[in-house]
Backbone as JSON, one array per atom type, in Angstrom:
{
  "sequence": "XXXXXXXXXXXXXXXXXXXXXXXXXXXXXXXXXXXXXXXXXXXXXXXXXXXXXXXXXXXXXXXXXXXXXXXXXXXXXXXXXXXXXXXXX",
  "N": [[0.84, -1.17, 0.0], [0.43, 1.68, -0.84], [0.54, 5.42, 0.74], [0.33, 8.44, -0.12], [-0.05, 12.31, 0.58], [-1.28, 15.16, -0.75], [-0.9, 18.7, -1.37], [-3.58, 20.52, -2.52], [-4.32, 22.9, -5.6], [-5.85, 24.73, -4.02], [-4.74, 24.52, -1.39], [-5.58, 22.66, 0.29], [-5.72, 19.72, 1.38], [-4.96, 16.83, -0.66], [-5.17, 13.45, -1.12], [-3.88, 9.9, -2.52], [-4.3, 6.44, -2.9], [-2.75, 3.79, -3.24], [-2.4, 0.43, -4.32], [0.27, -1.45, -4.62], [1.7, -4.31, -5.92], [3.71, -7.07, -6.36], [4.09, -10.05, -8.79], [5.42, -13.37, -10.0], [5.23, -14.08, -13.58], [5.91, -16.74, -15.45], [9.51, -16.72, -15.81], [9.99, -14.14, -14.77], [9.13, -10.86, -13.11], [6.49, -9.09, -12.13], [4.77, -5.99, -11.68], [1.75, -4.53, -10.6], [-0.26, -2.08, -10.48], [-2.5, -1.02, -8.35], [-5.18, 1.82, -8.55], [-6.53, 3.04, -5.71], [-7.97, 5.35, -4.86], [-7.36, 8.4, -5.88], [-6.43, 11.78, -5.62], [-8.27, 12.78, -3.66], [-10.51, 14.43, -1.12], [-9.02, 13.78, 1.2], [-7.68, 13.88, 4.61], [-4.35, 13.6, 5.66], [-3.55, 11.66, 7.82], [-6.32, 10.56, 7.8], [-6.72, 9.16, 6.06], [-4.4, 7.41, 5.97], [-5.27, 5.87, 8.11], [-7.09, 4.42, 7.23], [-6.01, 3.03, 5.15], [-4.27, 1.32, 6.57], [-6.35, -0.38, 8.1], [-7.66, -1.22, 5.28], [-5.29, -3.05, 4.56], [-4.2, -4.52, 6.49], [-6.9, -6.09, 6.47], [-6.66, -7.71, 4.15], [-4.87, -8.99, 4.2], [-2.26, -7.49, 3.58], [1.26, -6.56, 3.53], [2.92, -4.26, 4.1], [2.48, -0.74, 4.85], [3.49, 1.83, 3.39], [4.37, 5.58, 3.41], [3.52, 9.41, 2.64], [3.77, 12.45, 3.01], [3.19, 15.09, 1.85], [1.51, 17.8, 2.76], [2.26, 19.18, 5.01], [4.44, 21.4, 5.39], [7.91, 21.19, 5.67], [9.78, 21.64, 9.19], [11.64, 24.92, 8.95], [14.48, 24.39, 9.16], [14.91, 21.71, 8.86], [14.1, 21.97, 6.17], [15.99, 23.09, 4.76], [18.36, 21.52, 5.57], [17.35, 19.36, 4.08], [17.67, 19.98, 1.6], [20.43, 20.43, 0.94], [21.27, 17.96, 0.95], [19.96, 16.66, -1.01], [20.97, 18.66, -3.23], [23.57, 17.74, -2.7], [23.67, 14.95, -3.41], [23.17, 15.21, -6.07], [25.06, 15.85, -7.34]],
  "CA": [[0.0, 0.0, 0.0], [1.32, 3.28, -0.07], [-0.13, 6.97, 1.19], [0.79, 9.77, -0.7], [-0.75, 13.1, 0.38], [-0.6, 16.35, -1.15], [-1.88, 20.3, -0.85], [-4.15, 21.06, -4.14], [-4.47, 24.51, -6.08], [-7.0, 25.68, -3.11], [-4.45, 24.4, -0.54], [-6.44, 21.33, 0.9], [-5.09, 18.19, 1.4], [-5.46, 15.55, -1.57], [-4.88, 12.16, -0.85], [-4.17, 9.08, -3.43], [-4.1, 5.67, -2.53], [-2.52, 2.55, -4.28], [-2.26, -0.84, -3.8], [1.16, -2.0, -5.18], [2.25, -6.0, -6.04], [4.27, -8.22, -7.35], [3.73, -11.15, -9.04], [5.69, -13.83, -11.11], [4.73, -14.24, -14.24], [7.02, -17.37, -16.1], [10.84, -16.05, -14.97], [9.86, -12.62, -14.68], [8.53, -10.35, -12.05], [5.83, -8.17, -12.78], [4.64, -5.11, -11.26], [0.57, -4.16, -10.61], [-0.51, -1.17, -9.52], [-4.18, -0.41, -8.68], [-5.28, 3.13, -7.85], [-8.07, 3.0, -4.82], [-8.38, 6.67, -4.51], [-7.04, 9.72, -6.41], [-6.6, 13.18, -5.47], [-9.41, 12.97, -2.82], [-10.17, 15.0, -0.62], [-8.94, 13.4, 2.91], [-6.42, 14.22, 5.55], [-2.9, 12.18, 5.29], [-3.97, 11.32, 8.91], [-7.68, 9.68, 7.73], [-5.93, 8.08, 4.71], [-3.76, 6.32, 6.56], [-6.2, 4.85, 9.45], [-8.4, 3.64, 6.36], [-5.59, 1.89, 4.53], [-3.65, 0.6, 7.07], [-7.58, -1.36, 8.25], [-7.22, -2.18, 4.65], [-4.03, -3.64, 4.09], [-4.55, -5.63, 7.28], [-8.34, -6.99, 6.64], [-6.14, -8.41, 3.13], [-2.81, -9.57, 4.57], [-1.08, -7.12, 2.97], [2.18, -6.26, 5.18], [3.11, -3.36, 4.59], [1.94, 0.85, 4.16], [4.19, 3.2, 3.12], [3.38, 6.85, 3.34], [4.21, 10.28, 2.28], [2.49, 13.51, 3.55], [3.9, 16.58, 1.39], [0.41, 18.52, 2.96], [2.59, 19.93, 6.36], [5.67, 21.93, 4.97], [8.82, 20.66, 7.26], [10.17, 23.37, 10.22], [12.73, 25.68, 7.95], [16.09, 24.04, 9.59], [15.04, 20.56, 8.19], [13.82, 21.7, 4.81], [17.44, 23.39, 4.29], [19.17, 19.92, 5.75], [17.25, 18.1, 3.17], [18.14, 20.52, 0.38], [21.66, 20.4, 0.95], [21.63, 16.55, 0.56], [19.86, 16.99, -2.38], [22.16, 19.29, -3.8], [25.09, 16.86, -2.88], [23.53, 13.75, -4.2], [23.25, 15.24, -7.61], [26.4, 16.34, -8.34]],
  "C": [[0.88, 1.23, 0.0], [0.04, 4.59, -0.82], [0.32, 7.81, 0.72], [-0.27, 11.7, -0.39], [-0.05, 14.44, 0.03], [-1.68, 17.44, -0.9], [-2.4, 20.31, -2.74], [-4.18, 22.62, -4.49], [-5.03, 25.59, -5.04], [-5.96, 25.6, -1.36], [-4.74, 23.06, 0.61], [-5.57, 20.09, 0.65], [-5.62, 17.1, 0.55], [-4.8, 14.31, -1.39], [-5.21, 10.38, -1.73], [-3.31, 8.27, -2.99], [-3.9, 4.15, -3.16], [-2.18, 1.2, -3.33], [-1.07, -1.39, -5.05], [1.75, -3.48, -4.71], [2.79, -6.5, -6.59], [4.06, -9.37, -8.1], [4.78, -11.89, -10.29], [5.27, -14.22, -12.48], [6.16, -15.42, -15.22], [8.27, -17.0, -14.85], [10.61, -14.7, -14.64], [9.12, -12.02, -13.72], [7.8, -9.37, -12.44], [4.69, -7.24, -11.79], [3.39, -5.0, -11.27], [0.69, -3.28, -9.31], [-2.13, -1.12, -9.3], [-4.47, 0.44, -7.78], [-6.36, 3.07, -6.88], [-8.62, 4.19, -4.72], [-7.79, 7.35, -5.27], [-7.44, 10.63, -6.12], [-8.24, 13.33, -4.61], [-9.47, 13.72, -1.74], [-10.18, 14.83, 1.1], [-7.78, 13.86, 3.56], [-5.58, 13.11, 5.52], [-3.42, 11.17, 6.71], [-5.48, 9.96, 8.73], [-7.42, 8.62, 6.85], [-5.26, 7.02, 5.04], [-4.35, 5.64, 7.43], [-6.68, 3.99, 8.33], [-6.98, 2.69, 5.72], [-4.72, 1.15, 5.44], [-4.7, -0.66, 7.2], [-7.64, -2.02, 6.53], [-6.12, -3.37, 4.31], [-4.41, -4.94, 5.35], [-5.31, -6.93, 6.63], [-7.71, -7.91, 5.2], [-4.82, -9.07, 3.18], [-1.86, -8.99, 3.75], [-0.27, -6.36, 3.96], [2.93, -5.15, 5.15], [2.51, -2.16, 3.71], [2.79, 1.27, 4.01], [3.39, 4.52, 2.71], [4.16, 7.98, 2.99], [3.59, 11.69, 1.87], [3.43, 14.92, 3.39], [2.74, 17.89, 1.94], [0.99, 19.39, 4.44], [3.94, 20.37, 5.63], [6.66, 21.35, 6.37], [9.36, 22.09, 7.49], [11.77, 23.63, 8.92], [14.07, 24.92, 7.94], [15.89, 22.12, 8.32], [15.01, 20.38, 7.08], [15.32, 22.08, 3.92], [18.31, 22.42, 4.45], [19.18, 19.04, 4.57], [17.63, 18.5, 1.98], [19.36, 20.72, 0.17], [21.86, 18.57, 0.67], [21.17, 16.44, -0.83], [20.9, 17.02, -3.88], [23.31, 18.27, -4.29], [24.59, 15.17, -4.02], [23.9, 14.0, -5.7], [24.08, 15.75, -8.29], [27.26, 14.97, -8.95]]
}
C-alpha cells in the first residue's frame, strides 16, 4: 500500500491511494498497480487509518506513506536541500 498526500491549487489536502504488487509471471517479475483513490479529498492522517484497516483486513504487510500537505520546520527543509544538492552532483 502506499499513502501519498498532497496540498491542491485551493491548498487542501489531496490524498491518493494505491495498492502495489508483485507477481511472477514465467521467470519474470511483474509489477501491478491499482489506484483506490485519487486526489481525494482526505487528511494524510484519515488516509492512513483507512488503509492501514485495509491492508490488514487483506494480509497485505506493509503501508508506506508520504504527507507533502505539512511543509517541514525551515532548519530541516534546508538539511534536506543540501543533501539533495550533494547527491546530484
Amino acid at each position: 500500500m502506499l499513502v501519498e498526500t498532497a496540498l491542491d491549487e485551493n491548498g487542501n489536502p489531496v490524498t491518493t491511494i494505491e495498492h502495489v504488487a508483485s507477481r511472477v509471471v514465467g521467470e519474470n517479475v511483474r509489477w501491478e498497480v491499482a489506484t483506490l483513490g485519487q486526489s481525494v479529498p482526505l487528511s494524510h492522517a484519515a488516509a492512513l487509518e483507512w488503509a492501514v484497516s485495509y491492508a490488514a483486513s487483506r494480509g497485505i504487510p506493509v503501508v508506506y506513506e508520504r504527507d507533502d500537505s505539512i511543509p517541514p520546520p525551515p532548519q530541516a527543509a534546508a538539511s534536506s536541500a543540501g543533501a539533495r544538492s550533494r547527491a546530484s552532483k
